[in-house]
DOPATOR-103305 format. One record per residue (C-alpha): residue in three letters; x, y, z. Coordinates in nm, 4 decimals. Layout:
<sites>
+---------+----------+----------+----------+
| residuo |       xx |       yy |       zz |
+---------+----------+----------+----------+
|     ALA |        X |        Y |        Z |
...
+---------+----------+----------+----------+
</sites>
This chain:
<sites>
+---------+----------+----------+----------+
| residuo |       xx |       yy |       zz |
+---------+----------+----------+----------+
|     UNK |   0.3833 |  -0.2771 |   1.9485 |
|     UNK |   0.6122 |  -0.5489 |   1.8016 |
|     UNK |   0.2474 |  -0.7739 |   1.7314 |
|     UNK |   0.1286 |  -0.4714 |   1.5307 |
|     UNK |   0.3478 |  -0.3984 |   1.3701 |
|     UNK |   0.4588 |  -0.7854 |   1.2938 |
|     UNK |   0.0644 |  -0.8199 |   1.1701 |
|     UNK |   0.0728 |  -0.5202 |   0.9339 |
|     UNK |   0.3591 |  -0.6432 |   0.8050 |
|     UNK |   0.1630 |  -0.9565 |   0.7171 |
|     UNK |  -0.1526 |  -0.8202 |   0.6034 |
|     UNK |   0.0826 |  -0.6292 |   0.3330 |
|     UNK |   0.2429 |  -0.9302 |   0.1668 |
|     UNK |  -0.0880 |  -1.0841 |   0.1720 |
|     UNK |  -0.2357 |  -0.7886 |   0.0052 |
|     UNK |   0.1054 |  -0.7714 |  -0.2572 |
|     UNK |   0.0874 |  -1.1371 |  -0.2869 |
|     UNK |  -0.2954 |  -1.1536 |  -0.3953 |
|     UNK |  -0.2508 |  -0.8566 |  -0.6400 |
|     UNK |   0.0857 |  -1.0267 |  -0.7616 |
|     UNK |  -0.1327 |  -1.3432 |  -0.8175 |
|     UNK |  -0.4302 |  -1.1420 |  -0.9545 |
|     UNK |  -0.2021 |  -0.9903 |  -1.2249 |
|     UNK |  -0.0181 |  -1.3373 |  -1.2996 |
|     UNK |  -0.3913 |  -1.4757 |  -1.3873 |
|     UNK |  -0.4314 |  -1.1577 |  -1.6073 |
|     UNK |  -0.0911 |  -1.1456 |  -1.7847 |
|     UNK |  -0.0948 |  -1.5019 |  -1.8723 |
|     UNK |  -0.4311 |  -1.4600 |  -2.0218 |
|     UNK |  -0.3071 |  -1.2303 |  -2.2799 |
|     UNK |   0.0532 |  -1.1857 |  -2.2636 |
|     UNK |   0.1346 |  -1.2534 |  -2.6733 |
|     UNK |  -0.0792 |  -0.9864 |  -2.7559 |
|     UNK |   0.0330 |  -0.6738 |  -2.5130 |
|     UNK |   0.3427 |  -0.6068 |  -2.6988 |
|     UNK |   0.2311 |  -0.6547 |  -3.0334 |
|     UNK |  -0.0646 |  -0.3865 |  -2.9329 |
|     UNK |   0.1982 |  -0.1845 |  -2.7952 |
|     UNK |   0.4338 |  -0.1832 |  -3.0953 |
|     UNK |   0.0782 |  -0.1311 |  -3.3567 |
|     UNK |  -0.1126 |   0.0901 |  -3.1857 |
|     UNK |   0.1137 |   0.3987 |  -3.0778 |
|     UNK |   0.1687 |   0.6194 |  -3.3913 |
|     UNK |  -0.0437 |   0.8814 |  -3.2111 |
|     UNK |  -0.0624 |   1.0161 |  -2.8641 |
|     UNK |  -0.4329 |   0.9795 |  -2.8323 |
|     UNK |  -0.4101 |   0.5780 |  -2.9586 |
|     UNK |  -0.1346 |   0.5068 |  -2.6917 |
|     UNK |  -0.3408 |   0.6920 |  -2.4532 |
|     UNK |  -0.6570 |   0.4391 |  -2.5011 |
|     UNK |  -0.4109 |   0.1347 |  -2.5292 |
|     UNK |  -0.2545 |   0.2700 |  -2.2060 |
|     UNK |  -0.5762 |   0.2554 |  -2.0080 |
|     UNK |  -0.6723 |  -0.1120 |  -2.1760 |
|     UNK |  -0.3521 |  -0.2773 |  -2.0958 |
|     UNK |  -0.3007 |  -0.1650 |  -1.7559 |
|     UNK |  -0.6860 |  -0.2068 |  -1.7188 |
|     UNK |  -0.6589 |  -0.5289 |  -1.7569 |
|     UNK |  -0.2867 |  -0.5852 |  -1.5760 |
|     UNK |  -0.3777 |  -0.4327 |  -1.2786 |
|     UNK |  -0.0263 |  -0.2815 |  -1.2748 |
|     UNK |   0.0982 |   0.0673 |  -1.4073 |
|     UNK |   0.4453 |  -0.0445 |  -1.2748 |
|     UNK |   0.4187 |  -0.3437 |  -1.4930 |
|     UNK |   0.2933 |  -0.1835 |  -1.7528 |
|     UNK |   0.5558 |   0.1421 |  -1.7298 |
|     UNK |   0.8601 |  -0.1431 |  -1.6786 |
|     UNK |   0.7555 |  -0.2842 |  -2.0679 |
|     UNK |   0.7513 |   0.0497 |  -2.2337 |
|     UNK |   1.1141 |   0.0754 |  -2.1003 |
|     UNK |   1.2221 |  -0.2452 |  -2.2200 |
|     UNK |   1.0668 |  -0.1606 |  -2.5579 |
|     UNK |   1.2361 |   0.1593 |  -2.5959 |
|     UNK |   1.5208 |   0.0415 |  -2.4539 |
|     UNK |   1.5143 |  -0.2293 |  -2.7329 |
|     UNK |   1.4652 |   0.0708 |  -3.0051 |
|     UNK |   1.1149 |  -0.1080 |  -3.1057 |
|     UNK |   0.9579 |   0.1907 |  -2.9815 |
|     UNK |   1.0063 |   0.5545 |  -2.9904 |
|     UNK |   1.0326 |   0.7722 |  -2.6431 |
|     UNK |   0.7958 |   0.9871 |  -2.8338 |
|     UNK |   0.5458 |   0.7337 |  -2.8801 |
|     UNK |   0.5227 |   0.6505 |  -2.5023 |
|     UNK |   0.3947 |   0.9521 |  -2.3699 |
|     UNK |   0.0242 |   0.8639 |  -2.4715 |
|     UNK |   0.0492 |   0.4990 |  -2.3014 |
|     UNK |   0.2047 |   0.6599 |  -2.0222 |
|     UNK |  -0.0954 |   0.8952 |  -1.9608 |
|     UNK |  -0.3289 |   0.6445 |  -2.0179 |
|     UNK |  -0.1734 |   0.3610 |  -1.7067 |
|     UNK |  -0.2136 |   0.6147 |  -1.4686 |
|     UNK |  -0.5747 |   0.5919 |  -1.5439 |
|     UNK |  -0.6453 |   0.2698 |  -1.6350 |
|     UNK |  -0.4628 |   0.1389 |  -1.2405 |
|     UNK |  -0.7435 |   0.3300 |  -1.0701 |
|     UNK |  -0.9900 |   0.0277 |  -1.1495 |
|     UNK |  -0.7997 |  -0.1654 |  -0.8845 |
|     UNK |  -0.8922 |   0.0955 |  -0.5653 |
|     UNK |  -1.2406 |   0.1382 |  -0.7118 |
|     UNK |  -1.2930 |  -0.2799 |  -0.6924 |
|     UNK |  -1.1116 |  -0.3336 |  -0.3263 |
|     UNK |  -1.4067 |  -0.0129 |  -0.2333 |
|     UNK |  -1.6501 |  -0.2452 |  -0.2741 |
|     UNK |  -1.7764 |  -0.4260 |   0.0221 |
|     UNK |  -1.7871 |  -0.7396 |  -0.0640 |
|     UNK |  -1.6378 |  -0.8837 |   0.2572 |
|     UNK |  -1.8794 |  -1.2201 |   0.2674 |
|     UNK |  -1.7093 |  -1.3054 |  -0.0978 |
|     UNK |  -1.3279 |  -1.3702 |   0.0624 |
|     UNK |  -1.3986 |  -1.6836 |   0.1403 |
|     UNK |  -1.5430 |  -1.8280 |  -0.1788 |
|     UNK |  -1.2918 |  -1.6425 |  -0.3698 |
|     UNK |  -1.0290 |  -1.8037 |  -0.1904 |
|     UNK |  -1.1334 |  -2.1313 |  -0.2078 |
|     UNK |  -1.2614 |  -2.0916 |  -0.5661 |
|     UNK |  -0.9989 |  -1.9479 |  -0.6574 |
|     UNK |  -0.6999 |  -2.1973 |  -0.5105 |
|     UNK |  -0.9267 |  -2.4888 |  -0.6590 |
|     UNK |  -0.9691 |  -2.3483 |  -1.0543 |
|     UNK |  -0.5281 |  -2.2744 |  -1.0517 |
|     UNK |  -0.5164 |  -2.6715 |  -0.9838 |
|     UNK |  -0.7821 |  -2.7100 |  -1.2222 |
|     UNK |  -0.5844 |  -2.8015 |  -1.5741 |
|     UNK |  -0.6380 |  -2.5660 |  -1.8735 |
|     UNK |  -0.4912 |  -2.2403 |  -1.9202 |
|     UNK |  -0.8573 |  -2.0501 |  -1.8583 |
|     UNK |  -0.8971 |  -2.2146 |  -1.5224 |
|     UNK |  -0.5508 |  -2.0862 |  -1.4095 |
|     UNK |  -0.6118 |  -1.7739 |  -1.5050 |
|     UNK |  -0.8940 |  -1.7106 |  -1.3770 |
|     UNK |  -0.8147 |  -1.8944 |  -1.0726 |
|     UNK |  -0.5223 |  -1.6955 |  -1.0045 |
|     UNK |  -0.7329 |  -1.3462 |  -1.0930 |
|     UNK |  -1.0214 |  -1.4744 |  -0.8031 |
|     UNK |  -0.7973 |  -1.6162 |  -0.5195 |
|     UNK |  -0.5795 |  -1.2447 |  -0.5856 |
|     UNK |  -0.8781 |  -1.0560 |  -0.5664 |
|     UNK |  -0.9739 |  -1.2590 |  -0.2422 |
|     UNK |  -0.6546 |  -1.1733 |  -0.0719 |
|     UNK |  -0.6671 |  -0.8204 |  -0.1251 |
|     UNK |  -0.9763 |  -0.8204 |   0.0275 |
|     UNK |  -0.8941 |  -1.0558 |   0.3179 |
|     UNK |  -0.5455 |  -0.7967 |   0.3883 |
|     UNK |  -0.8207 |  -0.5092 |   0.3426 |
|     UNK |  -0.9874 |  -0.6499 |   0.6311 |
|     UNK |  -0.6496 |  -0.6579 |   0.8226 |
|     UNK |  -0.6031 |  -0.3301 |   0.7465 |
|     UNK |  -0.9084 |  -0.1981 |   0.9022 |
|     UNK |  -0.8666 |  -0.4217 |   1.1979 |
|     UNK |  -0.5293 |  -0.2783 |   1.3246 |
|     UNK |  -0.5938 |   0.0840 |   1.2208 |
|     UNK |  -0.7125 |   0.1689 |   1.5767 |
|     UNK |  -0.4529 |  -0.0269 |   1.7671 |
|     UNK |  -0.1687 |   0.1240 |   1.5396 |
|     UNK |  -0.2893 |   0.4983 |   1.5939 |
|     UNK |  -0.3169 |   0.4617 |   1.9129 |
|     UNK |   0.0492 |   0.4872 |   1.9595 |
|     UNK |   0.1757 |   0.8163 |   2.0187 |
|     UNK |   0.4373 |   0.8644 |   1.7959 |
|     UNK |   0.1633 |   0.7410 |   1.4815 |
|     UNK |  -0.0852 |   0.9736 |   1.6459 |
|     UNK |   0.1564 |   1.2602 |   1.6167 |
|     UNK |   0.2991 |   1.1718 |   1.2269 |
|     UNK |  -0.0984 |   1.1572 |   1.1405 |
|     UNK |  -0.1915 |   1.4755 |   1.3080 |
|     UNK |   0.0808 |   1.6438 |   1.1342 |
|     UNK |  -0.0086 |   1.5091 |   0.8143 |
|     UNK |  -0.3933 |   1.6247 |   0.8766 |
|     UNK |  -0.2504 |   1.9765 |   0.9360 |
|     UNK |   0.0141 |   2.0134 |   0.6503 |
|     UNK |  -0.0200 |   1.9006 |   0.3268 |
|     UNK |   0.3470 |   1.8310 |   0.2538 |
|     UNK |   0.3882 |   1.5665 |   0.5134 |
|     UNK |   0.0913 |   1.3549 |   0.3253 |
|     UNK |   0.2960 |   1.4088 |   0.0025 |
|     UNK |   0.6004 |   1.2953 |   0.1694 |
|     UNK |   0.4318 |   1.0028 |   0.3702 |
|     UNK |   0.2631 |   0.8655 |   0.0290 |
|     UNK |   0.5918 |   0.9287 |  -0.2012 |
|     UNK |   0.7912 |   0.6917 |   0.0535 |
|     UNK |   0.5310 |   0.4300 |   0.1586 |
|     UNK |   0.4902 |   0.3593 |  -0.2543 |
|     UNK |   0.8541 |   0.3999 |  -0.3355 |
|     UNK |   0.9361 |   0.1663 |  -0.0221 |
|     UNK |   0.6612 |  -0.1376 |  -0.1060 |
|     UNK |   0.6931 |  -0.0492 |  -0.5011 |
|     UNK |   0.2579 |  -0.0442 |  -0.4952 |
|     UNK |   0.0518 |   0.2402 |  -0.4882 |
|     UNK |  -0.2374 |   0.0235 |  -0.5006 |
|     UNK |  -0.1055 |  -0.0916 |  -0.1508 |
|     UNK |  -0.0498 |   0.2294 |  -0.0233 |
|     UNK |  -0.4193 |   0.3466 |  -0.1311 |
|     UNK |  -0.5801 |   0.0493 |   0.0331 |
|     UNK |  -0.4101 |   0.1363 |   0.3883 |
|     UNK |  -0.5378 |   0.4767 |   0.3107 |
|     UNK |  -0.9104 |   0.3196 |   0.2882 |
|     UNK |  -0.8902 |   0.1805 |   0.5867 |
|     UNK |  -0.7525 |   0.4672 |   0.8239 |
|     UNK |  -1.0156 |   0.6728 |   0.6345 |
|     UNK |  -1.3243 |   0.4182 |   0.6958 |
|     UNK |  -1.1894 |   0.4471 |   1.1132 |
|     UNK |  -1.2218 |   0.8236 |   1.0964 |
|     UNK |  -0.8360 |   0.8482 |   1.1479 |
|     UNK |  -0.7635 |   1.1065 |   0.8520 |
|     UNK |  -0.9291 |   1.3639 |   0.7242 |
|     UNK |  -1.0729 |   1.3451 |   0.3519 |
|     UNK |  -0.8057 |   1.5971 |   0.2238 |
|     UNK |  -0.5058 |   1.4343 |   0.4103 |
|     UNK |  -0.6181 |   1.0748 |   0.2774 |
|     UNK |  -0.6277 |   1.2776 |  -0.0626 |
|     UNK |  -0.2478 |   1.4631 |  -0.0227 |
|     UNK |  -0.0981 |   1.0829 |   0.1003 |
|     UNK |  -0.2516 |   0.9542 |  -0.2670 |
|     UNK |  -0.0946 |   1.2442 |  -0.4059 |
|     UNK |   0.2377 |   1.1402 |  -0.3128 |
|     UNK |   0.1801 |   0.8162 |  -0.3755 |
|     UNK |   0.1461 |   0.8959 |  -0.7589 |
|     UNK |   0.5029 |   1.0163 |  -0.7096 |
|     UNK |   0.6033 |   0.7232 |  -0.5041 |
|     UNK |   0.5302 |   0.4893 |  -0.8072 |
|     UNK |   0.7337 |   0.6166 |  -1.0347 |
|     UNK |   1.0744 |   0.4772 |  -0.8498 |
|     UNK |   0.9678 |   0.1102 |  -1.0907 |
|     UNK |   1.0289 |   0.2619 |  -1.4189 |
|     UNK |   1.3107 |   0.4693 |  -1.2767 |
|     UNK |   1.5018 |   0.1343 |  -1.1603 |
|     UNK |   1.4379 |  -0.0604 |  -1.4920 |
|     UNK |   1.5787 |   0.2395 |  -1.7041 |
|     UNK |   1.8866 |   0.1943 |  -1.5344 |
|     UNK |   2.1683 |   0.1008 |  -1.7739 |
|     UNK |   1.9613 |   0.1484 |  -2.0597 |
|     UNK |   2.0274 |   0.3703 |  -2.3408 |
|     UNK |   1.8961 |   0.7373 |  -2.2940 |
|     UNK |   1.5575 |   0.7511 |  -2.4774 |
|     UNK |   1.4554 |   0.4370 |  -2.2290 |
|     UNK |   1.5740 |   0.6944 |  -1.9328 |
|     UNK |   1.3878 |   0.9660 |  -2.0830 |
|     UNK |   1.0558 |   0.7272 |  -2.0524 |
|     UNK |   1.1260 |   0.6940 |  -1.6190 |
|     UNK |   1.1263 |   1.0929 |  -1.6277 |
|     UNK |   0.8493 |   1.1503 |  -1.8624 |
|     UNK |   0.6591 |   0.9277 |  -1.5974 |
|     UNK |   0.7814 |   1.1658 |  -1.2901 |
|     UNK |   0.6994 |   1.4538 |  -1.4443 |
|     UNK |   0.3278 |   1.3723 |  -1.5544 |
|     UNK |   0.2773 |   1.3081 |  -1.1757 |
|     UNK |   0.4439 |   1.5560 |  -1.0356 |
|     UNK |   0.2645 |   1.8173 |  -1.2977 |
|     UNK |  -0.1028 |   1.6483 |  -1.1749 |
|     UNK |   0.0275 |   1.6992 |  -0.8278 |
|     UNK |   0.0793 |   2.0536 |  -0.8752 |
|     UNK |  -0.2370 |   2.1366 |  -1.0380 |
|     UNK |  -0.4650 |   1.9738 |  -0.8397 |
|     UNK |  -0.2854 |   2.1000 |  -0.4575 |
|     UNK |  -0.3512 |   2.5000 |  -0.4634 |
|     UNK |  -0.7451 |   2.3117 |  -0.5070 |
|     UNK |  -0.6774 |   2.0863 |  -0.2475 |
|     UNK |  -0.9696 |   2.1529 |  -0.0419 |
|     UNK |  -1.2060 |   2.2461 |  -0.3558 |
|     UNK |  -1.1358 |   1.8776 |  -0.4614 |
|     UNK |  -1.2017 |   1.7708 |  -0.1001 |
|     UNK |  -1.5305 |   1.9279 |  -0.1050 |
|     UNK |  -1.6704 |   1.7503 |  -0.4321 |
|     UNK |  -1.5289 |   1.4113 |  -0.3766 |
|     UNK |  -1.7522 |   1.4651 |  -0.0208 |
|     UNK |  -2.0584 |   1.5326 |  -0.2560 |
|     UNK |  -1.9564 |   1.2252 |  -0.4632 |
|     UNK |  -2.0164 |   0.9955 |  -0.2063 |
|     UNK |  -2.0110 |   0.9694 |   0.1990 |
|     UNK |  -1.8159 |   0.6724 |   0.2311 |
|     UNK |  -1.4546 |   0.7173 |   0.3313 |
|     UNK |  -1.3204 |   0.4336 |   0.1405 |
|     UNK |  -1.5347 |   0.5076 |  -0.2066 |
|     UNK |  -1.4224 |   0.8569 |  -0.1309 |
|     UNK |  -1.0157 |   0.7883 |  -0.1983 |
|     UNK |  -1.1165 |   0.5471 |  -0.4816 |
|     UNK |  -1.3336 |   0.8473 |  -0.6742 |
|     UNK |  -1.0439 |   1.0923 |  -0.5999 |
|     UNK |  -0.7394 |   0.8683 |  -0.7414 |
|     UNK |  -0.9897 |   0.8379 |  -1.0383 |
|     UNK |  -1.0658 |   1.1733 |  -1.0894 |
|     UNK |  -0.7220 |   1.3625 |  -1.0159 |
|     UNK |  -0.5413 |   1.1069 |  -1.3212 |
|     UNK |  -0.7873 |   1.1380 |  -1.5729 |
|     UNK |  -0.8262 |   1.5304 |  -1.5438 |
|     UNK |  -0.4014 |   1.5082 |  -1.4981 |
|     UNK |  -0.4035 |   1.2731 |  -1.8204 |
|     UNK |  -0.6549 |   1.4491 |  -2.0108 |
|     UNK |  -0.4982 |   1.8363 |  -1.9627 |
|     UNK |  -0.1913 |   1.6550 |  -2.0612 |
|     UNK |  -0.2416 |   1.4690 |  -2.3543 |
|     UNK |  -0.2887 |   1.7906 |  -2.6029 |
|     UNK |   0.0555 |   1.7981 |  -2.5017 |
|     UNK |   0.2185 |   1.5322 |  -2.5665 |
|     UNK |   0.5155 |   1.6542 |  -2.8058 |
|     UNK |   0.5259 |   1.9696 |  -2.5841 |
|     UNK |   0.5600 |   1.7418 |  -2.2755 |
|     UNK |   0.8504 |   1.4874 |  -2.5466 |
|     UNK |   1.0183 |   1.8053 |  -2.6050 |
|     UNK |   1.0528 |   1.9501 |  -2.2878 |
|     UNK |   1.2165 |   1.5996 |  -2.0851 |
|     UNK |   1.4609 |   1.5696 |  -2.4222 |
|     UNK |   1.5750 |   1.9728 |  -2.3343 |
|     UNK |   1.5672 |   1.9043 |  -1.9211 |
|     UNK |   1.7247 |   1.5294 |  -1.9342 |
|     UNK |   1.9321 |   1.5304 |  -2.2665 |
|     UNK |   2.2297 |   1.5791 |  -2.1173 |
|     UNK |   2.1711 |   1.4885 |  -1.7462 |
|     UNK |   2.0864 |   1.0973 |  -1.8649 |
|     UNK |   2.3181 |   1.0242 |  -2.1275 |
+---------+----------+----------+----------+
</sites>
């Protein structure tokens, strides 16, 4: 059990180390512009919602993404008001991630790797990013492959047998199970790709692989929260406004959990593709039934928080 459990532990910083590298390559890339995009583009809800899903498209990283829009409102540079639209937006544009590591692309790890390591050494600020954006991308891929190998070995300990079964059979547990993996390894991106592979071994069922991505939505949302502490209340009101857009998606889409179940399984038969189609599809209808209200959404965390926060 302790080699397991010692390997998974492995295969996750490899997989958080390659994404951590993958979104260094990006950042650097275009890190003078992000803010000033941020700062220009945001006088409406439905502009901050596009420039949401670009920036975070191309970070790889709601957290990231979610931990700026605190320091800027922190800073006063930006009103709370103003962030609702990005916020909607990141929790679409980080689905691209689980959509690429669906791909099967498992002969590429090597030459990613290796092309990857050799363009960071490579000088010139386009060879280290993209380097760094390859060798990531190669790493995920090699932990995904971890992940998939020790699936079977891990379930077939008891006590994982019986925590999976329970979370096949009630739909809380999954929300539980994803809120703490993602608010334990700060990823959700992580916790989606372990999801992949216990789907792809036939170890969950479609709509418990769907409730643990649920809760992982929630789990993400403990980054923001821990950069708005100390800052001045609007910056705090920006970590709740990011709770409560996932926990309102959450609660939509779970009285049609098994609906939703039933046309991701038309989407596509492959257990992997599956999760990556339904993380897609539950944040942009969450985003989209959302956005329309915006100031609704502003008002409401000022009246709930406004005092609590301060």
């Amino acid at each position: 059990m302790t080699e397991i459990v010692s390997l998974f532990g492995v295969y996750l910083m490899i997989f958080l180390f390659g994404m951590t590298v993958m979104r260094l390559g990006l950042n650097t890339a275009s890190q003078h512009t992000f803010k000033k995009m941020l700062l220009k583009y945001t006088n409406t809800p439905w502009k901050g919602f596009l420039l949401g899903i670009l920036i975070t498209a191309i970070v790889q990283s709601s957290s990231a993404v979610m931990v700026i829009l605190v320091g800027l409102v922190a800073a006063n540079l930006m009103s709370f008001r103003q962030s609702i639209g990005i916020i909607l937006g990141t929790n679409i544009g980080t689905t691209i991630t689980t959509e690429i590591i669906s791909f099967d692309l498992d002969q590429l790890i090597l030459p990613f790797v290796l092309v990857g390591a050799l363009c960071i050494f490579i000088k010139g600020r386009a060879f280290f990013c993209t380097g760094c954006a390859v060798f990531g991308l190669g790493c995920m891929f090699l932990a995904m492959n971890g992940f998939e190998s020790l699936a079977n070995p891990i379930t077939s300990l008891s006590w994982i047998q019986h925590f999976l079964q329970m979370t096949n059979n009630h739909i809380f547990y999954g929300l539980g199970l994803g809120t703490a993996m993602t608010a334990i390894i700060q990823s959700s991106t992580a916790t989606t790709a372990i999801i992949m592979a216990l789907m792809n071994e036939n170890i969950l069922s479609l709509s418990s692989g769907i409730t643990i991505l649920l809760g992982a939505n929630i789990g993400t949302c403990v980054t923001a929260l821990l950069a708005s502490i100390g800052t001045i209340r609007e910056a705090k009101f920006v970590a709740m406004a990011h709770i409560w857009v996932n926990l309102f998606g959450v609660a939509f889409f779970l009285p049609f959990l098994n609906l939703f179940s039933e046309l991701i399984n038309v989407l596509t038969y492959l257990p992997d593709v599956q999760i990556a189609h339904a993380s897609v599809i539950f944040n942009v209808i969450s985003s989209l039934l959302l956005l329309p209200c915006a100031g609704i959404l502003a008002s409401f965390i000022t009246k709930i928080h406004g005092r609590k926060v301060a």
